[in-house]
DSSP file (Angstrom, degrees, kcal/mol; ACC not computed):
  #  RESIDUE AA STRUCTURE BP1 BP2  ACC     N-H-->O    O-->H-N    N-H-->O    O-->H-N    TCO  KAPPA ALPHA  PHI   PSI    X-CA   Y-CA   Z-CA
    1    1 A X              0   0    0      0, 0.0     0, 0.0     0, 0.0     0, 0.0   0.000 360.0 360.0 360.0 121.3   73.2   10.5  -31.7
    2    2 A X        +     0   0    0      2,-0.0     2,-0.3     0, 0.0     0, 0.0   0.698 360.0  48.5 -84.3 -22.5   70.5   11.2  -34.1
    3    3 A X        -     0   0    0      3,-0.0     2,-0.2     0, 0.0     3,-0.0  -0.825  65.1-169.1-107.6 158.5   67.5    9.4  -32.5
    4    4 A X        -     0   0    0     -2,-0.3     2,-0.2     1,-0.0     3,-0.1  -0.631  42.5 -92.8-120.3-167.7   66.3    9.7  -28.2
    5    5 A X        -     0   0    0     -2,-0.2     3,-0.1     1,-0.1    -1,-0.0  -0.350  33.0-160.1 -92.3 162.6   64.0    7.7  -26.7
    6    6 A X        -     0   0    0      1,-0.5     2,-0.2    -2,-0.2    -1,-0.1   0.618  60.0 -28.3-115.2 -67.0   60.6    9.3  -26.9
    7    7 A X        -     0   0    0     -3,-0.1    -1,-0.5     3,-0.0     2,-0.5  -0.898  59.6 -86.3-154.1-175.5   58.8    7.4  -24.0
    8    8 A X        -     0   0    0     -2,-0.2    41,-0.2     1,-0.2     3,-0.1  -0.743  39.3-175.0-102.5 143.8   58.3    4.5  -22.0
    9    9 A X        +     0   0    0     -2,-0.5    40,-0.8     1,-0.2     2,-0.3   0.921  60.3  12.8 -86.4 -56.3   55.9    2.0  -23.7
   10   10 A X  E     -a   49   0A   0     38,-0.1     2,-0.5    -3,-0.1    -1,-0.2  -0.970  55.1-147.2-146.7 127.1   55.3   -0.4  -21.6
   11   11 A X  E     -a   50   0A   0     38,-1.9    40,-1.5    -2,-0.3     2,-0.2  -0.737  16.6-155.0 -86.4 119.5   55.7   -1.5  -17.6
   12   12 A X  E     -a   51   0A   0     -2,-0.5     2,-0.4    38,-0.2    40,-0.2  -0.713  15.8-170.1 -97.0 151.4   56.2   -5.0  -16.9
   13   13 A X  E     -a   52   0A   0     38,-1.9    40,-4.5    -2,-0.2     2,-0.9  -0.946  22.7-122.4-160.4 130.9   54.9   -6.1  -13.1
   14   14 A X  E     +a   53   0A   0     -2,-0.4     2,-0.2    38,-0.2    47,-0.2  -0.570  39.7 173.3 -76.7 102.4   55.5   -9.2  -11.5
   15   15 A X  E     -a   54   0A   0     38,-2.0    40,-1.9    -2,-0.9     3,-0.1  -0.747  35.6-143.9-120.2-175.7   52.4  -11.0  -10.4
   16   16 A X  S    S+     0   0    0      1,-0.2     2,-0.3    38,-0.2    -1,-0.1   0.734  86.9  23.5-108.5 -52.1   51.0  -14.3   -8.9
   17   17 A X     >  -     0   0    0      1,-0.1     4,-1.7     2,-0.1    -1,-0.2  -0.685  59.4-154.4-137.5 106.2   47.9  -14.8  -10.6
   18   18 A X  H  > S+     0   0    0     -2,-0.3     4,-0.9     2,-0.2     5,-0.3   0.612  95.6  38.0  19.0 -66.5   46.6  -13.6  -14.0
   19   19 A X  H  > S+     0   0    0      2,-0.2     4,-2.6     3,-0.1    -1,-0.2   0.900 117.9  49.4 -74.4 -75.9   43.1  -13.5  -13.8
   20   20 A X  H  > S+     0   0    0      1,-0.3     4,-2.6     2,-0.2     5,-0.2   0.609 118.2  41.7 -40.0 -61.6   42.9  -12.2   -9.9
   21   21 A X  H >X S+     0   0    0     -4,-1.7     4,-2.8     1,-0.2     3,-0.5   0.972 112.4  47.1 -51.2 -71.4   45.4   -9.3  -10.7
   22   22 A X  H 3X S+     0   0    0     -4,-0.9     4,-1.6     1,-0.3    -1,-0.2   0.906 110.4  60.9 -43.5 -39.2   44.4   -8.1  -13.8
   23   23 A X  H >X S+     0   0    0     -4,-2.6     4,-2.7    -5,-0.3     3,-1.5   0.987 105.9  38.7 -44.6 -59.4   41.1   -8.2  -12.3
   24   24 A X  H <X>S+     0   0    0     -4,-2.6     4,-1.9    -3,-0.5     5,-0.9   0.808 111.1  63.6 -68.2 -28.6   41.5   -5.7   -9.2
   25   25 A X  H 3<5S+     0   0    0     -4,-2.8     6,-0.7    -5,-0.2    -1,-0.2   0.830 107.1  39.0 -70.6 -16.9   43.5   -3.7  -11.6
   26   26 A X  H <X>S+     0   0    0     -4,-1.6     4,-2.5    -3,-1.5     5,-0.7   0.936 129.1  33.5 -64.1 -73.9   40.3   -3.2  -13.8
   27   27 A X  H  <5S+     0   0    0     -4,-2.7    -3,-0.2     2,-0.2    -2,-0.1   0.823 120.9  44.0 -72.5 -44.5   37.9   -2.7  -10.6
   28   28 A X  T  <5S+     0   0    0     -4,-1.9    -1,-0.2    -5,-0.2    -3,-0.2   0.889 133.5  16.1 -86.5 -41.9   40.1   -1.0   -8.0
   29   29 A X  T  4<S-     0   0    0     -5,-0.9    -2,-0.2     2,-0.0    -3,-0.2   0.772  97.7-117.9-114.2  -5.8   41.7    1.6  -10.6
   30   30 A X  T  <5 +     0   0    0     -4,-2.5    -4,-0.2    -6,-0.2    -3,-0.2   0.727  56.1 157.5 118.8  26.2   39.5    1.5  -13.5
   31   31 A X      < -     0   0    0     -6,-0.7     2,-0.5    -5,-0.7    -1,-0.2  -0.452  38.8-115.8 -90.2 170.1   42.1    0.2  -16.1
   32   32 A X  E     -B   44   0A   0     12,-1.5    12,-4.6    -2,-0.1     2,-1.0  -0.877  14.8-145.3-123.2 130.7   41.3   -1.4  -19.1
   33   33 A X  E     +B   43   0A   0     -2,-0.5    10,-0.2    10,-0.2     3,-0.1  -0.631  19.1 172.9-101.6 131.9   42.3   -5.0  -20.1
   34   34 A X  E     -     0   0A   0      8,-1.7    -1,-0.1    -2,-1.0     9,-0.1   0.403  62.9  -2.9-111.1   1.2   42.9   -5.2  -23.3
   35   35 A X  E     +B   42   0A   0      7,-0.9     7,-2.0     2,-0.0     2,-0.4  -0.503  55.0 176.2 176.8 141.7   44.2   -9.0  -23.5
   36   36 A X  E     +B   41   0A   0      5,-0.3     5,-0.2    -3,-0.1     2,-0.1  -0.987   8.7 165.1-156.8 135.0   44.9  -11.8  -21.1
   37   37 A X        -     0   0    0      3,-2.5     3,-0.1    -2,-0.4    -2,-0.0  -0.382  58.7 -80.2-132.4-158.2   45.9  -15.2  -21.5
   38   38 A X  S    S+     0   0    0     -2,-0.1     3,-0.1     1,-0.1   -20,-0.1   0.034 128.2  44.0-103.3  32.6   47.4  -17.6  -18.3
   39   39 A X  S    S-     0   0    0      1,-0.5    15,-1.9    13,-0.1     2,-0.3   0.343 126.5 -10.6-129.6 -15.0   50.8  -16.2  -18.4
   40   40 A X        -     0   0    0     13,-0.2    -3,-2.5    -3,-0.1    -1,-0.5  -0.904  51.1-145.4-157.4-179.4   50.2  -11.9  -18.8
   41   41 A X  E     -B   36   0A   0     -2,-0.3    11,-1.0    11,-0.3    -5,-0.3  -0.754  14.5-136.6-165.4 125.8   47.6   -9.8  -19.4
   42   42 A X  E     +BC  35  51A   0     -7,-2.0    -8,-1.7     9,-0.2    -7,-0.9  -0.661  32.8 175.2 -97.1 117.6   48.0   -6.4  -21.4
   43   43 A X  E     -BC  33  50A   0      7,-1.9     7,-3.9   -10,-0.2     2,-0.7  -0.976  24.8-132.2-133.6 155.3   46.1   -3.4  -19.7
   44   44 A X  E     +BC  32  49A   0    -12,-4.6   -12,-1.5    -2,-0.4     2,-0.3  -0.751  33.8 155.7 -97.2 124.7   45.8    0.3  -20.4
   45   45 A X  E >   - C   0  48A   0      3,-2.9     3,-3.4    -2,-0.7   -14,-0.1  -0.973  55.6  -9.1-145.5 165.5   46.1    2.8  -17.8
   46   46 A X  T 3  S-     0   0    0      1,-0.4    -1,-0.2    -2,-0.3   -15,-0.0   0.718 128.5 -53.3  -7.5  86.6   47.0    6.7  -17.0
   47   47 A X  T 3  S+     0   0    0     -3,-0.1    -1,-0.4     1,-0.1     2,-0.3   0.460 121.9  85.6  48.9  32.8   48.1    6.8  -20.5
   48   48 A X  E <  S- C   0  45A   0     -3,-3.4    -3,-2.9    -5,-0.1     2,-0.4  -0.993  72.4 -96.1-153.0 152.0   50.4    3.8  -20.6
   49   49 A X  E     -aC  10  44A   0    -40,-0.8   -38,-1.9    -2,-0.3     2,-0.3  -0.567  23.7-171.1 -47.9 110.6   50.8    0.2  -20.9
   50   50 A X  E     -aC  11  43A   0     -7,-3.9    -7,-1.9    -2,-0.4   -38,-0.2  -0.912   7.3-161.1-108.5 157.8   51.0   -2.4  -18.1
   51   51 A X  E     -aC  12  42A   0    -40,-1.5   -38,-1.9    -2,-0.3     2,-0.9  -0.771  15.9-150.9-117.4  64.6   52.0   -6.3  -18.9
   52   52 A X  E     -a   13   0A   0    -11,-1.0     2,-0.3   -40,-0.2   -11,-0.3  -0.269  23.3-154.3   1.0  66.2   50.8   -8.1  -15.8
   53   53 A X  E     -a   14   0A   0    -40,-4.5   -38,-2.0    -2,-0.9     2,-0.3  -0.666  27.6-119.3-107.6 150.5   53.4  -11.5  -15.5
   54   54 A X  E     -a   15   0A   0    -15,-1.9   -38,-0.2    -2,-0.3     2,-0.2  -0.469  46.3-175.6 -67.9 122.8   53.3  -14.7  -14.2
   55   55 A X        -     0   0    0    -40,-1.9     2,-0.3    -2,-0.3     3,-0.1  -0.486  31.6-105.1-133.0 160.4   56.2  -14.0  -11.8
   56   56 A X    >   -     0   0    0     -2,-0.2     3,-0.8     1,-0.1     2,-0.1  -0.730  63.7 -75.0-100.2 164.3   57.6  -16.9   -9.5
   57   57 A X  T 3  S+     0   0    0     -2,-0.3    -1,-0.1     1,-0.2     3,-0.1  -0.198 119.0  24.8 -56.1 125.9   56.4  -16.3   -6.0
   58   58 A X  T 3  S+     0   0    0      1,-0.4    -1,-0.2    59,-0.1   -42,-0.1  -0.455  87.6 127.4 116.1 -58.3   57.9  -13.5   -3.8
   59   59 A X    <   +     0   0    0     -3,-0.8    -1,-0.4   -44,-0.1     2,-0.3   0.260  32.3 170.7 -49.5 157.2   59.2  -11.3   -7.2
   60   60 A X        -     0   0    0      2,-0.1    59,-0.1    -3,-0.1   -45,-0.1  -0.867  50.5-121.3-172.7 156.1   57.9   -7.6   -7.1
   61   61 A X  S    S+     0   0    0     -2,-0.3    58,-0.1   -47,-0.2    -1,-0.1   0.708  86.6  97.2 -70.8 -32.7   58.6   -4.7   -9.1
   62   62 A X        -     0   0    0     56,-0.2     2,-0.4     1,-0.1    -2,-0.1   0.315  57.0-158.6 -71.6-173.7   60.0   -2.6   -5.5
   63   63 A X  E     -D   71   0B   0      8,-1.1     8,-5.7     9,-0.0     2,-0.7  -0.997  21.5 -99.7-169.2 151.1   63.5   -2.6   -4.8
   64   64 A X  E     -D   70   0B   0     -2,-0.4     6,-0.2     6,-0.2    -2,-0.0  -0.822  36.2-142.5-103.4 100.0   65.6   -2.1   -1.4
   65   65 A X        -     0   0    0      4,-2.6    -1,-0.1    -2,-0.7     6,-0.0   0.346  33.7-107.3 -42.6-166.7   67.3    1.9   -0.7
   66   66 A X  S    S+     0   0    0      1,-0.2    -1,-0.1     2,-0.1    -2,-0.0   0.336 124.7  70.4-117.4  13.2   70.3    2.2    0.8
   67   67 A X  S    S-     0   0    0      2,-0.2    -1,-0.2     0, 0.0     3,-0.1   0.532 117.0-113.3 -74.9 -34.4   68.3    3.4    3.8
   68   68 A X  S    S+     0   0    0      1,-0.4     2,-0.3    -3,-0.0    -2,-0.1   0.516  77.6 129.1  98.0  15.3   67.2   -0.7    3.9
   69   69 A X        -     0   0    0      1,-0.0    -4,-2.6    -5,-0.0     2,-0.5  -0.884  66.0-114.4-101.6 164.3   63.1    0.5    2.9
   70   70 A X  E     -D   64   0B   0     -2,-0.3     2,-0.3    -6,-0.2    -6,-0.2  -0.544  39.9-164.6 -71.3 117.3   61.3   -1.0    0.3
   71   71 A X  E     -D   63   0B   0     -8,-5.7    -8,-1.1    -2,-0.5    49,-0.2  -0.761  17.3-118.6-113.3 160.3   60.8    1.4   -2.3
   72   72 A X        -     0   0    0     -2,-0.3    49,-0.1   -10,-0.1     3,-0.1  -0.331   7.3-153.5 -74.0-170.6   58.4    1.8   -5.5
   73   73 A X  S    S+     0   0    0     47,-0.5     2,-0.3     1,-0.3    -1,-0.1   0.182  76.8  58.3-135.6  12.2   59.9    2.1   -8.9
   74   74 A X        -     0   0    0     46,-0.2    48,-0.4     2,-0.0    -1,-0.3  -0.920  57.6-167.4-128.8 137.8   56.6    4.3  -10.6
   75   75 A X        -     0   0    0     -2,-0.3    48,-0.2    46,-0.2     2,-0.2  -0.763  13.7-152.7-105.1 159.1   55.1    7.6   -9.4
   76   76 A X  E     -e  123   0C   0     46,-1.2    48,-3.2    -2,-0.3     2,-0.6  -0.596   7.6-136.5-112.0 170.9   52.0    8.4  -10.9
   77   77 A X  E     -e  124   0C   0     -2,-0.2     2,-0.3    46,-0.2    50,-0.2  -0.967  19.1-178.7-150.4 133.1   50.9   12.0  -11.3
   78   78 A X        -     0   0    0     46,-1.1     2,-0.8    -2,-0.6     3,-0.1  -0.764  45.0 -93.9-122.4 173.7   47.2   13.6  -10.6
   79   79 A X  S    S-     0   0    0     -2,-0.3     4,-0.2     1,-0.2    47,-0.1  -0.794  80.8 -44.0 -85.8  83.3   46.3   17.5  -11.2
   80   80 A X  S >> S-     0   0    0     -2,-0.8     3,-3.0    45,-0.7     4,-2.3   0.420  72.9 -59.8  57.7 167.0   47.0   19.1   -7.7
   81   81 A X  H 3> S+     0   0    0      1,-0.3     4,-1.0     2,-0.2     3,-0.5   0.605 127.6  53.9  -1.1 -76.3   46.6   19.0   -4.2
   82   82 A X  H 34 S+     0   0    0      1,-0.4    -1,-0.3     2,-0.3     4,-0.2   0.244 109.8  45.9-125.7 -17.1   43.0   18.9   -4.3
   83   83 A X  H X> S+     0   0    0     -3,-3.0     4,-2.9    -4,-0.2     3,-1.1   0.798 109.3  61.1-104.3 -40.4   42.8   15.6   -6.9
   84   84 A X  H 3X S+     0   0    0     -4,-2.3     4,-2.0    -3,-0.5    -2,-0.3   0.974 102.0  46.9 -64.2 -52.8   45.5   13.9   -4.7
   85   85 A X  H 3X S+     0   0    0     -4,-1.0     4,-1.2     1,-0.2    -1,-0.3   0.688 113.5  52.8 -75.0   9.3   43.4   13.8   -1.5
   86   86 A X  H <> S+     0   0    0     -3,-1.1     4,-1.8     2,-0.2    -2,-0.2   0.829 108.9  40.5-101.9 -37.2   40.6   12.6   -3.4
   87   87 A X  H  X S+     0   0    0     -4,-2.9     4,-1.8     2,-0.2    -2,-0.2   0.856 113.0  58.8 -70.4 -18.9   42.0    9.7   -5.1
   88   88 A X  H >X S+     0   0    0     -4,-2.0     4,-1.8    -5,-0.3     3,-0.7   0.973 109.8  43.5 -52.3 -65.1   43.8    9.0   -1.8
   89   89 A X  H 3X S+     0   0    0     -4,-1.2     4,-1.2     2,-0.2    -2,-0.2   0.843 118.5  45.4 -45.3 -48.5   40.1    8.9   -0.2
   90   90 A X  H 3< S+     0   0    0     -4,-1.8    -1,-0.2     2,-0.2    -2,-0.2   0.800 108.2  54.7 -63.2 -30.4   38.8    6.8   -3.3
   91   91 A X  H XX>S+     0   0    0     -4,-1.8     5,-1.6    -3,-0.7     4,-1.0   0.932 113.1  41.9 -87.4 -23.2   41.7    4.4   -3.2
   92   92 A X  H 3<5S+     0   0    0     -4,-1.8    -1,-0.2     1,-0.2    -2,-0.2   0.532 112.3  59.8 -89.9  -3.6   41.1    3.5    1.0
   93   93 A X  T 3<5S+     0   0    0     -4,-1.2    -1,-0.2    -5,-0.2    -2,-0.2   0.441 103.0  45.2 -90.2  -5.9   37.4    3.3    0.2
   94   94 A X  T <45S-     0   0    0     -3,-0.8    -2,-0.2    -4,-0.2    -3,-0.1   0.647 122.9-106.9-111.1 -12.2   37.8    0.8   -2.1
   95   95 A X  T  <5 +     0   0    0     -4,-1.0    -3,-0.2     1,-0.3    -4,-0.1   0.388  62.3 156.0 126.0  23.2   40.4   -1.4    0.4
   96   96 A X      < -     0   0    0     -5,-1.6     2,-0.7    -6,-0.2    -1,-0.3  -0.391  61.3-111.4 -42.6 151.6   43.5   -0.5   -1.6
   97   97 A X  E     -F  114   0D   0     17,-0.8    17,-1.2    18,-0.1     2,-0.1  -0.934  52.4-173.4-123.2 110.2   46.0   -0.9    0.8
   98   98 A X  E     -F  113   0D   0     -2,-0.7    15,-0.2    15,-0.2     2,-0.2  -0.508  19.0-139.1-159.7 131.1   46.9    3.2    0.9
   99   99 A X        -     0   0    0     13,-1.2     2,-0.5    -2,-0.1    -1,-0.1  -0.432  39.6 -98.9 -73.3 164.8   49.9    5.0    2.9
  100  100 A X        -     0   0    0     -2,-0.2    10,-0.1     1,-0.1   -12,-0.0  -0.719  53.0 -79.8-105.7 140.5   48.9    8.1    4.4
  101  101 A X        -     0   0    0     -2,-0.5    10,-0.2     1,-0.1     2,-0.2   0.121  52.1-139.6 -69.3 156.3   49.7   11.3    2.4
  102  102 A X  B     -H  110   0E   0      8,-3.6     8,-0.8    -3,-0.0     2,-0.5  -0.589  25.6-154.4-110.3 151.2   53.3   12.7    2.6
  103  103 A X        +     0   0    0      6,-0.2     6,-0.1    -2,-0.2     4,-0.1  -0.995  24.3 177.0-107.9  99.7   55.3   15.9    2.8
  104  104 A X        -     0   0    0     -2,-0.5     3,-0.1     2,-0.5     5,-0.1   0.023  51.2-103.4-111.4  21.7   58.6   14.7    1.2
  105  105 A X  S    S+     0   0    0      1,-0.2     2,-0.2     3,-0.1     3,-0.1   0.353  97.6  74.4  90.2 -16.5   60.4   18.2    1.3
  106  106 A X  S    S-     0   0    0      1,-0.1    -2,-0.5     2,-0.0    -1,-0.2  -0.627 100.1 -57.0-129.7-174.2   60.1   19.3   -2.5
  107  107 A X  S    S+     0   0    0     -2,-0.2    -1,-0.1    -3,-0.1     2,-0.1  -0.241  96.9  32.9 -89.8 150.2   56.8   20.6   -4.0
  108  108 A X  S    S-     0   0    0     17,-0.1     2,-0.3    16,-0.1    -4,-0.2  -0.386  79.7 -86.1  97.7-179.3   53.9   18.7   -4.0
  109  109 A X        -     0   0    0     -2,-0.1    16,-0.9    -6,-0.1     2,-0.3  -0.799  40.0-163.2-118.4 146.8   51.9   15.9   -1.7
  110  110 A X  B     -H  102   0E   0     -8,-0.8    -8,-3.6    -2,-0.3     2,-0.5  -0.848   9.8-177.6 -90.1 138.8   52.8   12.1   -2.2
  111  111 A X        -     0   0    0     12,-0.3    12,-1.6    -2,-0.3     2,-0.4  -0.997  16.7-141.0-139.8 151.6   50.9    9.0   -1.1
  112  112 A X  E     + G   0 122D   0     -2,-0.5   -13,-1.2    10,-0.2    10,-0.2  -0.953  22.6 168.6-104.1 119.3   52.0    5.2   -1.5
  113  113 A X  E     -FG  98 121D   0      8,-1.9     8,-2.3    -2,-0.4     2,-0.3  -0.795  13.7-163.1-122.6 170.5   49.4    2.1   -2.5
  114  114 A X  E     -FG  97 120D   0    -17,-1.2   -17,-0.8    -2,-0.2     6,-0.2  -0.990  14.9-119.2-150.0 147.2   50.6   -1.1   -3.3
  115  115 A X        -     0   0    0      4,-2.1     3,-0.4    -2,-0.3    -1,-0.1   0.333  48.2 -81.4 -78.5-138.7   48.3   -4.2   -5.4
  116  116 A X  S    S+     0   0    0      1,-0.2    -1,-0.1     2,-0.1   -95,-0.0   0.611 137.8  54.7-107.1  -1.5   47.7   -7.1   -4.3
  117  117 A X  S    S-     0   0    0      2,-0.1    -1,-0.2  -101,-0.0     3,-0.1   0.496 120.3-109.2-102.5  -4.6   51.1   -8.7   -5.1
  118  118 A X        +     0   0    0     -3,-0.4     2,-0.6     1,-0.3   -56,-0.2   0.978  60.1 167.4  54.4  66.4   52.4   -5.2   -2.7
  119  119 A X        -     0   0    0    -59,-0.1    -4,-2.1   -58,-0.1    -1,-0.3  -0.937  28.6-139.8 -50.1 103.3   53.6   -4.1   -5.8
  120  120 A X  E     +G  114   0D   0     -2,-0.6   -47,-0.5   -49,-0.2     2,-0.2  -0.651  25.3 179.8 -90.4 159.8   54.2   -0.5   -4.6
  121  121 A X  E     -G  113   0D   0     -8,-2.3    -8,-1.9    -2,-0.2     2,-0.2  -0.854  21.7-139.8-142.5 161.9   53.5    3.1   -6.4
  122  122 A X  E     -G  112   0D   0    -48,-0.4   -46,-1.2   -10,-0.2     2,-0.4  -0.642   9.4-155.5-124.4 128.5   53.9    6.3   -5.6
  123  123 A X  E     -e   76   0C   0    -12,-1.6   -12,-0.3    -2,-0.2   -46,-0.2  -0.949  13.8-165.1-113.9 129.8   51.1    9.1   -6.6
  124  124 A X  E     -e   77   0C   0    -48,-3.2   -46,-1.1    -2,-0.4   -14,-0.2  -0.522  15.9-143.6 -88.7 161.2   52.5   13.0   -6.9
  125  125 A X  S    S+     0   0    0    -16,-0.9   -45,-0.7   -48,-0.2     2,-0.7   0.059  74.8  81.3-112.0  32.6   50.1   15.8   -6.9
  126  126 A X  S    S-     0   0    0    -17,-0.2     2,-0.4   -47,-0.1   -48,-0.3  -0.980  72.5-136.2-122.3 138.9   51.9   18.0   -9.4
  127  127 A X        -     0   0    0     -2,-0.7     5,-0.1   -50,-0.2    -2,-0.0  -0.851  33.3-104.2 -65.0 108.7   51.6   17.4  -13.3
  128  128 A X        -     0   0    0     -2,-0.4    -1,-0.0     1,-0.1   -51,-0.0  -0.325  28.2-119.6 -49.4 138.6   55.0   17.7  -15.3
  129  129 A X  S >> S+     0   0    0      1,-0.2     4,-0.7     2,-0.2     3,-0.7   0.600 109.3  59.4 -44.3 -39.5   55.1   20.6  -16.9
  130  130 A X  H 3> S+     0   0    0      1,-0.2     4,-0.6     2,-0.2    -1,-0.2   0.900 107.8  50.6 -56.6 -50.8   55.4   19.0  -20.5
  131  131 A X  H 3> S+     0   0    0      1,-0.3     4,-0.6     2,-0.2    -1,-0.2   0.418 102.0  54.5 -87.5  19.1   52.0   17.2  -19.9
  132  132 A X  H <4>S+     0   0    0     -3,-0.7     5,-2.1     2,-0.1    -1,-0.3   0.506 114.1  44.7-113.3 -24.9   49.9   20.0  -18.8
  133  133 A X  H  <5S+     0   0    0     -4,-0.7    -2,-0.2     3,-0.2    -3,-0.1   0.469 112.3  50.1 -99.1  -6.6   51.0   21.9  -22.2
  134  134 A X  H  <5S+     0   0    0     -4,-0.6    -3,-0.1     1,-0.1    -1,-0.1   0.847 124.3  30.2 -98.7 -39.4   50.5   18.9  -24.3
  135  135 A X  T  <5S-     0   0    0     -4,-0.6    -2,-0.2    -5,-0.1    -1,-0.1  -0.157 107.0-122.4-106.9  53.8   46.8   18.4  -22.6
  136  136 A X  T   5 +     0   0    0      1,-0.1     2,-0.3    -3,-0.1    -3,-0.2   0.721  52.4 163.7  11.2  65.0   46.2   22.1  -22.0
  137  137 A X      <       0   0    0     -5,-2.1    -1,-0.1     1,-0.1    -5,-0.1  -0.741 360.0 360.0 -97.5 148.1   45.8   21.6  -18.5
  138  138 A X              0   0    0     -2,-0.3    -1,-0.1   -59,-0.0    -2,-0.0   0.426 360.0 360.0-127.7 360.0   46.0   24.7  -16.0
């Protein structure tokens, strides 16, 4: 094979309503919408694309283990420890509806928040290695 995949481009997430979501995604994490019409809205956030879509009722991005819990399908990724409890603190002061942070066995801290549609994600507090060398982060 001569060509890989490079990266992921864009995240599609099933929502309910347009405006409402894309709003809180603006206000509650600070993302930027960059177009919206009454079926998606295109925003930028921690360096990636989201597509917002008009989803029939019920749909979510999360998905059932083989444990039976509802799991996410995105981690997000902060600069240590010490940045994790603080967006963790930021995200329950703004009424994000915030799991409490985790000790999952392997390196790092974990938390879970979910939007308003309980669209869950996951934030890790370690930085892949790749992206700390690309944005000379220490």
């Amino acid at each position: 094979m001569r060509e890989t995949l490079l990266r992921v481009g864009t995240i599609y997430l099933p929502v309910q309503n347009i405006e409402v979501s894309s709003q809180w995604y603006v206000e509650k994490l600070g993302a930027k919408l960059n177009y919206r019409d009454g079926e998606k809205a295109i925003l930028d956030y921690a360096n990636q694309s989201f597509f917002l879509v008009k989803a029939q009722e019920g749909q979510k991005a999360n998905f059932i283990d083989a444990n039976n819990h509802e799991r996410f399908s995105i981690t997000f990724e902060v600069n240590g420890l010490d940045a994790l409890k603080l967006i963790h603190k930021e995200f329950k002061e703004k009424g994000i509806l915030t799991g409490e942070i985790e000790n999952r066995g392997h390196a790092g801290r974990n938390f879970v928040f979910s939007d308003l549609d309980r669209n869950q994600f996951d934030v890790w507090s370690e930085l892949s290695p790749v992206f700390k060398e690309k944005y000379l982060l220490t």
